[in-house]
C-alpha positions in Angstrom: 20.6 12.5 -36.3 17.6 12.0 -38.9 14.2 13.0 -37.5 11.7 10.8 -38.5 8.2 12.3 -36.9 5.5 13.6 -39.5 6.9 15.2 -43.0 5.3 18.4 -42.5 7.2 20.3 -46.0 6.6 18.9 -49.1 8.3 19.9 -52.4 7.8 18.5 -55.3 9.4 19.0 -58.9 9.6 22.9 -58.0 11.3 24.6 -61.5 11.5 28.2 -61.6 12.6 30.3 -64.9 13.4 33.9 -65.5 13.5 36.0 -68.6 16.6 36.9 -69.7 16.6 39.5 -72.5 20.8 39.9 -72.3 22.6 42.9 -72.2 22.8 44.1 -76.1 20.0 46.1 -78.0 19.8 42.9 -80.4 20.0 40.1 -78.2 17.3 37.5 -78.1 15.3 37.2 -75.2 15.7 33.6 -72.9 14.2 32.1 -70.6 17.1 30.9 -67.6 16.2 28.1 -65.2 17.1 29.3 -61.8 15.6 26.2 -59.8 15.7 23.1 -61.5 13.5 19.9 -60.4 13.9 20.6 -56.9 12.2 18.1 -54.5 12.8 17.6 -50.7 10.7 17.0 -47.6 10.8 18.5 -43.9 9.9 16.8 -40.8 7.7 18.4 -37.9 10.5 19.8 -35.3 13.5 19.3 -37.6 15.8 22.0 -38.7 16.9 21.6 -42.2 19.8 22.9 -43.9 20.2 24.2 -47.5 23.8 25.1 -48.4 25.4 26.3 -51.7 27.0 29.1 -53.6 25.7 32.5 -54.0 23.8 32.2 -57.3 23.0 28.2 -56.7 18.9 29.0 -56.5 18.8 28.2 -52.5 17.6 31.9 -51.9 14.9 31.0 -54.4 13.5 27.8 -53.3 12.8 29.8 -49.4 11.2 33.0 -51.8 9.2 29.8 -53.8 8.1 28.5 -50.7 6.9 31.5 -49.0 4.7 32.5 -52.4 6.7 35.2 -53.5 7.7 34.2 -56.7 5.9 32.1 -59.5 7.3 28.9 -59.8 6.1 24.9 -60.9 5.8 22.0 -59.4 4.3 22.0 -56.0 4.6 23.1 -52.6 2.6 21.8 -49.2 3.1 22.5 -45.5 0.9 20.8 -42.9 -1.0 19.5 -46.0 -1.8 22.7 -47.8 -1.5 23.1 -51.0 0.3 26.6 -52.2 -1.9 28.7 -54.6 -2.4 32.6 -55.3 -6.2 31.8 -54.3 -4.6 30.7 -50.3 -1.7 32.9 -50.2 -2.8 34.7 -47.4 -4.3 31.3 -45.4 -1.3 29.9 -46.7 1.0 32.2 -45.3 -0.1 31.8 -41.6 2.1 28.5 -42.1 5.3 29.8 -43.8 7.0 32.8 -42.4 10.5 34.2 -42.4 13.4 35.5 -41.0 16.2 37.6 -43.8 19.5 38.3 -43.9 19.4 42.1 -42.9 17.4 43.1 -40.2 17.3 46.5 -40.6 15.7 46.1 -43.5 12.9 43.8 -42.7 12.0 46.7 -39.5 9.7 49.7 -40.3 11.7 52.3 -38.8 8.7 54.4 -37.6 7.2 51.5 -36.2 8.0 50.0 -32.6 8.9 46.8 -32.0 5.5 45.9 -30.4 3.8 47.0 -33.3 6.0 45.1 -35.4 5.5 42.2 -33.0 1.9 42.8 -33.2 1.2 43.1 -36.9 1.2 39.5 -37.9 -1.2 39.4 -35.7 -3.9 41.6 -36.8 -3.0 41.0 -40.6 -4.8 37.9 -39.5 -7.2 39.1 -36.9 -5.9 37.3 -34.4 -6.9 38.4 -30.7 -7.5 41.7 -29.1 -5.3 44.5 -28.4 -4.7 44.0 -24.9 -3.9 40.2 -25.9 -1.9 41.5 -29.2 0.3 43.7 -26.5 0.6 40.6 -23.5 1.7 38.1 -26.5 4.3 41.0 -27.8 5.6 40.8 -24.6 6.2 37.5 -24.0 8.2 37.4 -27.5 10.2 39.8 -26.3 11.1 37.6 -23.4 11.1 34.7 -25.2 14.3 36.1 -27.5 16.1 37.1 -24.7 15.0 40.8 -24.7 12.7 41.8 -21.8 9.5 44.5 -22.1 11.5 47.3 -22.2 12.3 47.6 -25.9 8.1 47.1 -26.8 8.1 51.0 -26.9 11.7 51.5 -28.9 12.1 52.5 -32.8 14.9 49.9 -34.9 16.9 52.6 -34.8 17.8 52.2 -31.1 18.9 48.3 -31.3 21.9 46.9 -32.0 22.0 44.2 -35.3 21.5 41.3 -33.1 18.7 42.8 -30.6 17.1 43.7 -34.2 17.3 40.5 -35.7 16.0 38.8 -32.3 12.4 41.1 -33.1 12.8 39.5 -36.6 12.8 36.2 -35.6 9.9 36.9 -32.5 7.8 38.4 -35.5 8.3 35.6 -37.4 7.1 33.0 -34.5 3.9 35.2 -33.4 1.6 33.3 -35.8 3.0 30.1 -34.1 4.1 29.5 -37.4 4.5 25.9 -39.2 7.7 26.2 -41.3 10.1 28.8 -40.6 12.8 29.9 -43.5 16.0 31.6 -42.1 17.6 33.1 -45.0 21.0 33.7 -44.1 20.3 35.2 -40.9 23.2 35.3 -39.4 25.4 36.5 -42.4 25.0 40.0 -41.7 26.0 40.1 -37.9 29.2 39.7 -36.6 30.7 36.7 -35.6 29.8 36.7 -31.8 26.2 38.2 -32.4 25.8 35.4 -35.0 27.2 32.5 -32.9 24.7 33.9 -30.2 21.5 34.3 -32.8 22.4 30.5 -33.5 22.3 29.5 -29.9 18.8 31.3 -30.1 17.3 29.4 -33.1 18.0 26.0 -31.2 17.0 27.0 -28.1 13.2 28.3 -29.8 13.2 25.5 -31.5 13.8 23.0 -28.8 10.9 25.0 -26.5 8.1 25.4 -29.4 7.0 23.0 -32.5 8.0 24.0 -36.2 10.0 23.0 -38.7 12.8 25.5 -40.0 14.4 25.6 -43.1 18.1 27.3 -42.8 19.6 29.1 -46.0 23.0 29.5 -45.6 26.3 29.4 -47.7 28.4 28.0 -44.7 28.5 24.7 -44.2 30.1 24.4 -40.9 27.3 26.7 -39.7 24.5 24.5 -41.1 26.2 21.4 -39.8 26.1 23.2 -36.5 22.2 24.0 -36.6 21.0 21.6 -38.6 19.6 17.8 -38.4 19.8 17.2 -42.2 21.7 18.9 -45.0 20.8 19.1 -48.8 23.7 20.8 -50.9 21.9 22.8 -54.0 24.3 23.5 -57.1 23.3 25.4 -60.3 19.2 25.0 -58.7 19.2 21.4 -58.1 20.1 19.0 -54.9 23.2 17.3 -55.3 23.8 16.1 -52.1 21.5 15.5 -49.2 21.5 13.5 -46.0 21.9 13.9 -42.2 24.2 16.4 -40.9 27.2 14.5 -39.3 26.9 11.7 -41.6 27.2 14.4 -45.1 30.0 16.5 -42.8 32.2 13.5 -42.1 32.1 11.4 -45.4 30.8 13.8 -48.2 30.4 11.7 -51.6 29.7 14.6 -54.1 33.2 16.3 -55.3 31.1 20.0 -55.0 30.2 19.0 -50.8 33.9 18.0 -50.7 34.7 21.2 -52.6 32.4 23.4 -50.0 34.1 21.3 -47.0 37.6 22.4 -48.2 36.9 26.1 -47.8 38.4 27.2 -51.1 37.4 30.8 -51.7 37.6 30.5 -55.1 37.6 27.9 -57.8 40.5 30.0 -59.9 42.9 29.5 -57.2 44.7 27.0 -59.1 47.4 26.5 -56.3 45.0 26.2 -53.2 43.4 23.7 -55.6 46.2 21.3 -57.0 46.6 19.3 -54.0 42.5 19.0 -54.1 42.4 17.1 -57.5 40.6 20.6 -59.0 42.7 22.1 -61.8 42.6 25.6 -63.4 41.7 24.4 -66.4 37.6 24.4 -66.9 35.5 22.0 -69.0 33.2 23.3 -71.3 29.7 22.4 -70.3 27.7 19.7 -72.3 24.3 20.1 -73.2 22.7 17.5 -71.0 25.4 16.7 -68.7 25.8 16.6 -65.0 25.7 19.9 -63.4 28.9 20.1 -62.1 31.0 18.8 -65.1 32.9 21.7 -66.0 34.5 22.2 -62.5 34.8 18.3 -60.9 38.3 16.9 -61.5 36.8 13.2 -61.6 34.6 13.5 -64.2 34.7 10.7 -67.3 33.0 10.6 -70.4 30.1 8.9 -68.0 29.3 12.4 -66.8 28.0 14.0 -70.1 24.6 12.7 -69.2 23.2 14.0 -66.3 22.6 11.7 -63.0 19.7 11.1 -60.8 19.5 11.5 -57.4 19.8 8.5 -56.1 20.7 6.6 -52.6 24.3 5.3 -51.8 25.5 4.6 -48.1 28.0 6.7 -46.7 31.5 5.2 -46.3 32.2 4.3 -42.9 29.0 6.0 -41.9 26.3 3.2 -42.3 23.8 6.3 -42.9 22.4 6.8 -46.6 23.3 9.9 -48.9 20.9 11.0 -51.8 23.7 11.9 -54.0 23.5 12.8 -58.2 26.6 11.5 -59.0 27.5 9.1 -61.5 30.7 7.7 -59.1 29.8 9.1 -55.7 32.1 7.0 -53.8 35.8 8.4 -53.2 38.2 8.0 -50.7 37.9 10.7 -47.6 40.9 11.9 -47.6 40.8 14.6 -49.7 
């Protein structure tokens, strides 16, 4: 069910662009638009979802958001505005939790240095406090004081993404991004690191914003749901409401769990075809793969509100004929 306390996330027209200089000695540098007009807001003690492809720009928008990539438009969180002269101030607001654990450790460092390092990047406390709030992390994400004075090298994948996410909250942290945190761990040591994020997030007060290519995960986590395709938001709304009557074909695409758009069989009784249309200059994003597009669809939709069938709840959806039956 929708949150509706205190929009602590605001973005805002966020566009990001890379330069592609192709593959040949004579080809002609471009620029490629990875994010494109992306705007969404985040209430206080909500946990929003962002699902899509591999390649769609969500991976972006969470590396936009926590400064590490140039980008425009803009970006608050508890009011602050993001710029290179705050990043630091700014990033005592934002912090995150990646896919691979292992890699986000320092493998000579223990995990209450790890624990503690947030903390004295910001001068926050002494060491004996530094040490006492380490601990209580550590109990906090179901490990107990024990593993303070162990190496990453000693943990298992799940105990080592339980420091990442007690690293993460030691700054008491506004906004959290999870960036597929769970994609990378086995099925029973993800289920369980989900079970964790709700339970931390029931006991302490921040928003999170969940990256994620699985929708039935998000759905599971999350209070909301915005569906990102080629960098922009085609679908948003609240999580039961965008599971049980999805009105963009790519959401009902996702919900299907089709592999692959080639597989021309799986697809047939789906309404998607093998056959691709070329993309238009201009037109709406998903044009060349959605079996109900009309000559309507060459120009490019808004995001605009339309109620869910047989939900009562609203959609933001950028669709030119949202509405289909849910039957698939």
């Amino acid at each position: 069910m929708e949150k509706k306390s205190e929009e602590i996330v605001e973005i805002s027209h966020v566009t990001n662009r890379y330069r592609d200089s192709g593959s040949g000695i004579f080809s002609k540098t471009k620029m490629t638009r990875v994010l494109n007009d992306v705007s969404l807001t985040i209430h206080r003690d909500e946990i929003f979802g962002l699902v899509g492809e591999s390649g769609c720009g969500k991976s972006t928008l969470g590396k936009a958001v926590l400064g590490l990539i140039p980008f425009e438009g803009t970006i608050r969180v508890s009011g602050m505005e993001y710029s290179r002269r705050n990043r630091t101030e700014f990033s005592s607001c934002v912090q995150a939790v990646f896919q691979d654990p292992l890699s986000s450790l320092n493998p000579r460092r223990t995990i209450a240095a790890t624990l503690e390092e947030p903390l004295l990047v910001h001068g926050i406390g002494t060491k004996e406090s530094r040490r006492q709030k380490a601990i209580e992390m550590l109990e906090l994400v179901g490990l107990d004081a024990s593993y303070a004075d162990r190496l990453p090298r000693e943990l298992s994948g799940g105990q080592r993404q339980r420091v990442c996410i007690g690293a993460a909250l030691m700054i008491d942290p506004e906004l959290v991004i999870a960036d597929e945190a769970t994609s990378a761990l086995d099925v029973s040591v993800g289920a369980q690191i989900l079970n964790l994020f709700q339970e931390i997030h029931d006991k302490k007060e921040f928003a999170m914003l969940f990256i994620s290519h699985n929708l039935n995960v998000v759905y599971y986590l999350c209070d909301r749901i915005a569906v990102m395709y080629r960098g922009c938001i085609v679908e948003q709304g609240d999580a039961e409401s965008l599971y049980n009557a999805p009105l963009h074909p790519y959401t009902r695409m996702l919900l299907s769990a089709i592999p692959e758009i080639e597989q021309a069989d799986e697809l047939a009784g789906y309404g998607f075809t093998e056959t691709r249309r070329e993309s238009a200059a201009g037109a709406c994003d998903f044009y060349h793969r959605c079996p109900y597009a009309t000559e309507a669809c060459k120009k490019r939709p808004e995001l605009e509100s339309v109620i869910a069938p047989g939900q009562g709840r609203e959609h933001l959806v950028r669709c030119w004929n949202p509405v289909r039956d849910q039957e698939g």
